[in-house]
Residue, then its C-alpha position, 0 to 999 in steps of 0.5 A: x500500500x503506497x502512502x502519498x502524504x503525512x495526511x493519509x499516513x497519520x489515517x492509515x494509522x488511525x485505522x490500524x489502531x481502531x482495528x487493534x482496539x476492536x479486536x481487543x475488544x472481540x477477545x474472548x476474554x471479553x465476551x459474556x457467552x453464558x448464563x452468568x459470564x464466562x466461568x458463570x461466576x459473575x465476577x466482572x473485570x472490566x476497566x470502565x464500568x459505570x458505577x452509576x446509572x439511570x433513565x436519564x444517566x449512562x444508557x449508551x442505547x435502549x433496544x426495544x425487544x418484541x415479545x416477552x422473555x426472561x432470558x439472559x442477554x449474551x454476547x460474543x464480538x460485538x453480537x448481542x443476542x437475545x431470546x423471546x417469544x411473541x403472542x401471535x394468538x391468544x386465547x381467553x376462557x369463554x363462558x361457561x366452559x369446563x375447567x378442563x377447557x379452560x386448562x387447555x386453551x393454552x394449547x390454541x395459543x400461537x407463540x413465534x421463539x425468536x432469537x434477536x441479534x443486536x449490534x453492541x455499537x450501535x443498538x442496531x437489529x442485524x438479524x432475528x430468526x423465528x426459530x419456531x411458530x405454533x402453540x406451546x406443547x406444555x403450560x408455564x406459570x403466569x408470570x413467566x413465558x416461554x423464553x426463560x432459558x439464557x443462549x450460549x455461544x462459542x463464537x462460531x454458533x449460537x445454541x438457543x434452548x427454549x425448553x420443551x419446545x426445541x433445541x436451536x443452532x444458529x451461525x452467526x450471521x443467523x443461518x440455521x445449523x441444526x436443531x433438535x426436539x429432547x421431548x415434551x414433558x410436563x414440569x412441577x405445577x405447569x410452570x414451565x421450564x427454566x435451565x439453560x444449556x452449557x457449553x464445554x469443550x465443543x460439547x452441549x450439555x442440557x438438564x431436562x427435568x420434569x414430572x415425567x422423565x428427567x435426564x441429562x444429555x451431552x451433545x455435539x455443538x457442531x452437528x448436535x449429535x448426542x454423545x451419551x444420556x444419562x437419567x435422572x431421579x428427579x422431578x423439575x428443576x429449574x438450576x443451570x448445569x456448572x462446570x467445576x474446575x477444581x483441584x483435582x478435575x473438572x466436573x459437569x456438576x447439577x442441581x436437584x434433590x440430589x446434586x449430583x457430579x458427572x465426568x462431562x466426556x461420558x455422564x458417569x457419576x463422580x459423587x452426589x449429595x441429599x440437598x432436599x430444599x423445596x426449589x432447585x433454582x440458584x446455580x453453583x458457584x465455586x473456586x479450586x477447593x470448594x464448589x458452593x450451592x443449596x436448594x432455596x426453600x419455601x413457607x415450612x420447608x426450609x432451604x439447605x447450602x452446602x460446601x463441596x470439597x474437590x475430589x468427592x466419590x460416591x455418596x457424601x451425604x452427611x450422617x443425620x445430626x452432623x454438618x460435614x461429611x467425607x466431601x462435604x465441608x460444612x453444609x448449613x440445613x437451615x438456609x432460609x437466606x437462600x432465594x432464587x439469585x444464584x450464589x457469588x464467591x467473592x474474595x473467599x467470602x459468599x453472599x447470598x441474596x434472598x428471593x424476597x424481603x432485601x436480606x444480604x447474607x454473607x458467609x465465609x467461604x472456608x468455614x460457612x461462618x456468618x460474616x453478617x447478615x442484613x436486611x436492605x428496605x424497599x427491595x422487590x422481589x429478586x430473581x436475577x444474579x447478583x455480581x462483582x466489580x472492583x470493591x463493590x457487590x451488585x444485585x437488583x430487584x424485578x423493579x429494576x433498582x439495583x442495590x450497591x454494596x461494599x465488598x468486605x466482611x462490614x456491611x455498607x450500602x454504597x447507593x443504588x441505580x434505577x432503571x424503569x422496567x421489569x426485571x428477572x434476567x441477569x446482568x451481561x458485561x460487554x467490555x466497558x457495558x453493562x447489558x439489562x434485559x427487562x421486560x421492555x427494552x434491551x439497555x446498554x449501559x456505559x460511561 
């Protein structure tokens, strides 16, 4: 390439820089291509995080999603990617119909699945791809939808699981690859399903539990072949499958009843532990030592958190009246702390939000001691993951006020940012950005 003159020398420079930059920034190390980040342990690094935020305050853009969803956003390069549903029809009981009726008029309803990819500079729809359009084979609660499950990406697919209605692969540029149906099911009072798939070594790991036939199933990301199935002993459950990357091996960890570790290269059982609890919705967390995840509970039935020890075999149960086991380090059977939000581990210490009522509890990580436990006013009901960035923990309430704390064994609210939407996914880090999906509108949050 022949340069003329200083001028178009100091462009050409420019241009390279910007193309060093947007590749810095198309890293992997810098993508959110998972529920809860990366390794799925919501500690966020990024160098030019806004603290602050509001309607008025650090939204780069706002993209109006259509439909309904509380799945996650993701992102891989610069490619947002979003997962919903959109009404096309829906029918109302009519007078003086039977209960029966009534109860299956959802299956006259017609849903179009979406997944809406979305330019992170700009704001801007580069594709939507209707994965499926027809009635739904299964019910869902009334207060969520058939979108609930967070996309996955290597950077060179996009995996969209929406539950019973079907498994999708899409590349990049949005042409379909391959898809799969893994079945019809119904799940714990018709409300539907909510685990999302996980990616490993090119292998697509799906938990479909359910009321009638639960299992676990490995699958080729680039052909969607199944690689093995196990089954499960367990009804519906709704927490997301974990990869732990421990001391000693990496395991293909699940929730439930009974949690349980598999080898993720052939679904053997490595261990499993009775964590009873009533819902099985928060995901683990972990570091090299101790993997950490519970059971949130519900009116008399209490909740249980448990600290795994790597390197477990077999059944690691505690005895009735003990606390630990050869496997479990401590466990706590009386976690009424535990709500939805997936734990955090954070600088050797865990913080636990509750599904209702504002309590932020926080243990040490080694022994399960209290560290504190307090109870913040006006916070909504929680679903979504809370995070960590620098010295700060964040989390927010479905009414899309985000609560900001001091990181450390004292407890200290810092403020809070509030955006006016609803809210139930969790948080996407984009770099320098922040991604929240509410019930309205995709927002970018940035300095």
């Amino acid at each position: 390439m022949k340069i003329t003159n200083r001028k178009s020398a100091v462009i050409v420079w420019m241009a390279l820089v910007g193309m060093i930059i947007m590749s810095a920034c198309t890293t992997s190390s810098n993508n959110w291509p998972q529920f809860r980040g990366p390794d799925a342990s919501m500690i966020v690094s990024g160098e030019n995080l806004p603290a602050e935020w509001g309607e008025d305050l650090n939204v780069a853009w706002t993209f109006d999603v259509e439909g309904e969803g509380w799945a996650s956003p993701i992102k891989s390069g610069n490619q947002v990617f979003v997962a919903s549903t959109v009404a096309v029809k829906i029918n109302k009981p009519g007078e003086g119909e039977g209960e029966q009726e009534n109860q299956d008029l959802y299956l006259q309803d017609v849903y179009r699945w979406e997944l809406t990819c979305v330019d992170l500079v700009t704001g801007k729809e580069l594709w939507k791809q209707v994965a499926h359009e027809g009635s739904p084979r299964i019910k869902k609660h009334a207060r969520t939808n058939y979108a609930s499950e967070t996309p996955v990406s290597d950077g060179k697919r996009v995996f969209v699981y929406f539950g019973m209605t079907g498994l999708f692969c899409y590349d990049m540029e949005g042409t379909l690859v391959w898809k799969k149906d893994l079945g019809a099911f119904e799940t714990q009072r018709g409300w539907g399903t909510g685990s999302s798939p996980l990616l490993y070594k090119d292998r697509l790991f799906v938990q479909v539990d359910n009321e009638e036939q639960s299992f676990l199933v490995a699958l080729e990301a680039e052909s969607g072949d199944e690689i093995w199935r196990v089954e499960r002993d367990e009804l519906t459950n709704y927490g997301t499958p974990y990869i732990w990357k421990n001391s000693v091996r990496n395991e293909l960890v699940t929730g439930g009843k009974r949690a349980r570790a598999y080898d993720p290269a052939t679904g053997e059982i490595l261990w499993e532990v009775q964590m009873d609890g009533h819902y099985n919705i928060p995901s683990p967390t972990s570091d090299k030592d101790f993997l950490f995840m519970g059971n949130a509970g519900y009116r008399d039935v209490k909740g249980t958190f448990f600290a795994i020890e790597a390197g477990a075999e077999g059944d690691i149960t505690p005895d009735s009246g003990s606390l630990a086991s050869d496997g479990v380090a401590w466990f706590n059977p009386d976690a009424a702390f535990l709500g939805s939000p997936s734990p955090l581990l954070y600088n050797g210490l865990v913080y636990l939000i509750s599904s209702r009522g504002g309590e932020v509890t926080c243990l040490e990580a080694e022994t399960g001691a209290f560290v504190y436990q307090e109870k913040i006013g006006n916070v909504g009901a929680c679903w979504a993951s809370p995070w960590a960035h620098g010295d700060k923990i964040f989390f927010f309430d479905e009414k899309g006020v985000t609560k900001v704390i001091k990181a450390g064994r004292e407890f200290e609210l810092l403020g809070e940012n509030t955006l006016d939407d609803r809210f139930w996914a969790s948080v996407a880090v984009a770099g320098d950005a922040y991604l929240f999906k509410g019930d309205k509108k995709l927002y970018c949050i940035k300095n």
